[in-house]
N, C-alpha and C positions, 0 to 999 in steps of 0.2 A: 745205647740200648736200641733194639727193634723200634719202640717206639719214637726215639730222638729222629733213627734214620730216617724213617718212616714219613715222621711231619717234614724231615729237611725236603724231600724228593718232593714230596706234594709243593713245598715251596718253592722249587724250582721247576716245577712244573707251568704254576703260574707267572713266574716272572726269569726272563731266560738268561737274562743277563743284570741280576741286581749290581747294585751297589757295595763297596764292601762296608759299607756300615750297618745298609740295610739288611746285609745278612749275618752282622753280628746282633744285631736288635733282636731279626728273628729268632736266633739260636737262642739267645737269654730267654727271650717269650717261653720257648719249648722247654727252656729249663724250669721256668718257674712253673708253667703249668706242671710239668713233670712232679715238681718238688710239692706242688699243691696237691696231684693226685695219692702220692704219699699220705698223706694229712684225711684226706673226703675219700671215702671207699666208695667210689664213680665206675662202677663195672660196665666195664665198654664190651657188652658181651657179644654183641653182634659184629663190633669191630675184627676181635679176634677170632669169627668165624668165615673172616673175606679171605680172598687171595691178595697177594703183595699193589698188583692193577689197582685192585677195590680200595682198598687200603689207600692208595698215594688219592683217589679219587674222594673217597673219606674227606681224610686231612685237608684237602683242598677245598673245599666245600663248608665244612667246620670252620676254617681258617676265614673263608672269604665272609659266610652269613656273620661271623663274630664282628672282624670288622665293618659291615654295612656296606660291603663292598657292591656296586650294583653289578658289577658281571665280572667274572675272572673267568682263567682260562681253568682247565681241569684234562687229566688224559682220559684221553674219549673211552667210552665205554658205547654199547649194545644198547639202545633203549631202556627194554626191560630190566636189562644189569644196573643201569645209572639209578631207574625209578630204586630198585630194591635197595640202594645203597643210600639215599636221599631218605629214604623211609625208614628203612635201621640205624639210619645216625642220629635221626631227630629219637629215634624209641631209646638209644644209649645218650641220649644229652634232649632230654626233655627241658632243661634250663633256656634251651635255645626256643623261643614260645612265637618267635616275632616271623619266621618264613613259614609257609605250608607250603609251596609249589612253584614249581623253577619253570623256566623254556631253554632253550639251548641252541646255537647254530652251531653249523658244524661243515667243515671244507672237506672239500674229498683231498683226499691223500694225506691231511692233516691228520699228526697225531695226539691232538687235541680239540678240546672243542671246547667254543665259551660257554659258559654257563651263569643264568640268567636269574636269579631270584628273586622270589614275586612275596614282597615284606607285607603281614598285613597292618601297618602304620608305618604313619612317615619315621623319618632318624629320628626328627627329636621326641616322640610320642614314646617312638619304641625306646631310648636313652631312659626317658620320665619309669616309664613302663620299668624298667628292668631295675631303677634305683627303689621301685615298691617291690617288689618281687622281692629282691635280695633282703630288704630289710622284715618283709612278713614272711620269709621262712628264719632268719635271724631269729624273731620274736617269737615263733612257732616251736621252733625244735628249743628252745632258752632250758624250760621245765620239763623237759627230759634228757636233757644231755648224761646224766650220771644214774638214771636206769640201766634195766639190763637189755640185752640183746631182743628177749621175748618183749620186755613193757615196752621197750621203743615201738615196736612192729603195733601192739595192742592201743599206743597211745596216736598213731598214725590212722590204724584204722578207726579207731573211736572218731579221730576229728573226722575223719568222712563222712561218717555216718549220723554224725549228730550235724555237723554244718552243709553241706552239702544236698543240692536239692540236682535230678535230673533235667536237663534242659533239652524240653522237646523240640524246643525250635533248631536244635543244632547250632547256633552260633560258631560261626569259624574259630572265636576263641574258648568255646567250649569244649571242643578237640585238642588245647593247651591247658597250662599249668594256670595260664590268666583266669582261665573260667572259676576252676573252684577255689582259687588260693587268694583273685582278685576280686571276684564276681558272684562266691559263692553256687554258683551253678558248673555240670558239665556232662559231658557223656561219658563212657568207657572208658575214652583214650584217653581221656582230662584228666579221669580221676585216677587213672592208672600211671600218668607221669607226673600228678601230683606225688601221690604213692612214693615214686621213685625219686623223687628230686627230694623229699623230708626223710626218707632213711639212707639217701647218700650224706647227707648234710648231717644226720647224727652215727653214720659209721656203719649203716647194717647194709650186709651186701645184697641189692635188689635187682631185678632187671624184670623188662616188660614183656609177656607172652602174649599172643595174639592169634585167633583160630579165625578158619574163615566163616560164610556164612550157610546157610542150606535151606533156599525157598521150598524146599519141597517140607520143612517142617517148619515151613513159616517163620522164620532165622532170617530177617532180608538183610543184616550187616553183619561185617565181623563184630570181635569181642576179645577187649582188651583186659588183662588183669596181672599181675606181678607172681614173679619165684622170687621168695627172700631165702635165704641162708641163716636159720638160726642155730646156733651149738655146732657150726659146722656141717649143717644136716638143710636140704633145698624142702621146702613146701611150696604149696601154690596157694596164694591170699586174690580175693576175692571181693574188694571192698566195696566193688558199685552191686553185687548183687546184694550182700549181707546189706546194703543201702536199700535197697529196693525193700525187702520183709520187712526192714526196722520200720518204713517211711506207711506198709501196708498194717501195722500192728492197729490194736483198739487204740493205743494212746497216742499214734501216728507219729512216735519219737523215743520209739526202744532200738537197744544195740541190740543184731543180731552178731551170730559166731557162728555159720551153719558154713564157711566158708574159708575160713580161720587155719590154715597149717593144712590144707588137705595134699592126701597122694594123687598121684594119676589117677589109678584106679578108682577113687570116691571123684575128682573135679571132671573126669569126662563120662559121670553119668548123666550130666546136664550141658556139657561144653562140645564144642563142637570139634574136630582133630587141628592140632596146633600148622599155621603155614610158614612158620619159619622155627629156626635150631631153640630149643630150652631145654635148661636141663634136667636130667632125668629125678622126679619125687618120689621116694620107695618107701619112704618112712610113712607108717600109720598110726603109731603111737603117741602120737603127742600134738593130736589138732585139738581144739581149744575145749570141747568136750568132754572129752578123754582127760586134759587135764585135769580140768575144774571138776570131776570125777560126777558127771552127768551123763555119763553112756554105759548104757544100762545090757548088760546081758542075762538077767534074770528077771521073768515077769512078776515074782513078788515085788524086786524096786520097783518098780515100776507103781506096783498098787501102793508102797509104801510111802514113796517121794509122793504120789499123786492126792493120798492122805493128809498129810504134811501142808500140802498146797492148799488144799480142800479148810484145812482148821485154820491156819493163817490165814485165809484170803490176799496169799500169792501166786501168780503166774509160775507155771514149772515150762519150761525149755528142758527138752532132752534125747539125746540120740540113742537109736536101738542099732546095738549089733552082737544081739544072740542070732544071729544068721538072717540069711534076707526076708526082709521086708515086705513079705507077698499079702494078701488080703485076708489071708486065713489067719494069719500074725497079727496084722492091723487089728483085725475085729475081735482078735482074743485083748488085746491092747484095750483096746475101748471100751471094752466088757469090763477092765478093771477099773479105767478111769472111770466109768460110767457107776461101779458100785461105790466106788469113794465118795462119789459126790451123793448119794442115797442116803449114805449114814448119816449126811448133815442136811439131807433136803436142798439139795444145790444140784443145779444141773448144769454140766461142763460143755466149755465152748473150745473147740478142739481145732486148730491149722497145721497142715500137716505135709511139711516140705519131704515129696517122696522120693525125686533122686538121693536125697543125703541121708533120708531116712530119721528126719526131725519131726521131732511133734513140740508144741507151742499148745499150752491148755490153759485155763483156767474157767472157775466156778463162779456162778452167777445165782442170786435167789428168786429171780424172777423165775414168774412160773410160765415156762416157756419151753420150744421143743430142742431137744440137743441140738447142737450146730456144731456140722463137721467140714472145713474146708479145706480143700486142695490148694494150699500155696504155690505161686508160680514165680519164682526166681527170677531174676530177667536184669537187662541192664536201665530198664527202666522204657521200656518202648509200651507197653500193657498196663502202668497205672492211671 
């Protein structure tokens, strides 16, 4: 296959004149990974968006960090080409938690160049490291292996959200799987190739999107978050922000879904434009809302579910899309919830995520003045 050739050239790239044992060793290697990938739906999506160069630079690189190799050689690439390829390989094998940042020398008229990578723990830390890892996504994905396509994605994002806290300090391993999978803590990338590493491992095809940043609306990093494929259909999942609302709620430990299955169209009215290939979301029918049949195109539901809310004394989550969301909308909105809570002497406390066009209410008997708050999404740089 493309991919057998593929890993062999990056092999001999590195080593010009092996051994013939050592390159029967390596061929079994590539078979069984091959035969593994079979088995764990591991979308190498960035992989297959290089040229052949990038590719054999790929493999070589994957090959070398797997083994703990301290430098190999690799065909030379462009600075910028090398950085992008180093950077895409870790977002398609987030499993690989133990490199962030290579050096490299390089000979003039050489068509190679070594490459240099910078582990952040010794071999035997990082060995220890990766015999807990495997064994707590083992134990992780156990009680859902025989869900379906949706509950996996839904039982993935729940662990996020409920275990997972943001980590301001940044920790270098909080940009890995280590942070939230080991540490319980992470930033974007963390939580985004936790994300990917527990729905490779229970079969659901994921890969990592990434946008960049924009000081000019106060955005100072990028932001990472997942397209999963469910029913054969791509969304875009969102679990460090729906982490952020849950973590901002009254009881500072509810699951949001205001980010759950979204199109283009709804994830970039708050995200920033994507800097590298994902694929295209068109589908709008079936984000988490929508399902659980909480999105509302008529302002009677609205008063009616808000009713509901109002006589239980439950929390209503619900998204509006009897057309946008302007202020004259809002306030007729309010106007209902606000008479619901009248009929029982309660007055509602209202958060209201307006990119996605979610409101979050519930009543209180205190005798006090409505409270309406603008929720701000974020990957967690603002709580």
């Amino acid at each position: 296959t493309d991919y057998t050739a593929t890993r062999m050239l990056g092999y001999l790239y590195r080593y010009t004149n092996p051994k013939i044992e050592d390159l029967v060793d390596e061929m079994l290697a590539i078979l069984s990974d091959e035969e593994l990938g079979d088995k764990i739906t591991m979308e190498q999506y960035y992989y297959n968006h290089m040229n052949k160069a990038q590719q054999a630079a790929y493999h070589s690189i994957l090959s070398g960090v797997k083994n703990l190799a301290d430098e190999f050689q690799i065909p030379a690439l462009e600075g910028k080409e090398l950085y992008n390829v180093f950077f895409q390989m870790r977002l398609d094998h987030p499993e690989i938690f133990w490199v962030s940042s290579y050096k490299y020398r390089y000979y003039k008229d050489s068509p190679n160049l070594i490459f240099i990578p910078e582990y952040l723990f010794d071999k035997k830390k990082i060995c220890e490291h990766q015999k807990a890892m495997t064994a707590r996504v083992e134990k992780l994905i156990r009680p859902a292996q025989k869900l379906s396509e949706w509950e996996k994605e839904k039982y993935v994002h729940d662990f996020i959200c409920e275990n997972i806290r943001y980590d301001k300090l940044k920790k270098s391993y909080s940009h890995e799987i280590i942070g939230p999978l080991g540490q319980g803590v992470g930033v974007c990338e963390g939580i985004a190739k936790a994300v990917k590493v527990l729905l490779d491992a229970l079969g659901v095809w994921c890969v990592i999107a990434i946008c960049g940043n924009n000081p000019e609306k106060g955005i100072k990093y990028r932001h990472t978050w997942n397209i999963v494929k469910i029913g054969g259909t791509y969304y875009h999942l969102d679990a460090t922000f729906d982490n952020t609302l849950g973590k901002h709620s009254a009881a500072g430990q509810e699951i949001r879904y205001d980010y759950f299955n979204l199109d283009d169209s709804q994830i970039f009215r708050d995200h920033e434009p994507l800097i590298a290939p994902a694929p295209h979301c068109g589908d709008h029918e079936h984000f988490y809302y929508k399902e659980k049949k909480l999105s509302f195109t008529k302002k009677e539901d609205v008063y009616k579910r808000s009713l509901q809310a109002v006589k239980k004394g439950r929390v209503l989550i619900f998204h509006w899309r009897g057309g946008y969301l302007t202020r004259e909308v809002l306030n007729e909105l309010l106007g209902l919830i606000r008479k619901a809570g009248e009929e029982k002497n309660k007055t509602a406390v209202v958060n209201i995520n307006w990119p996605q066009a979610v409101l979050r209410l519930y009543y209180t008997e205190a005798q006090m003045q409505e409270c309406i708050t603008m929720e701000d999404a974020n990957e967690g740089e603002k709580e």
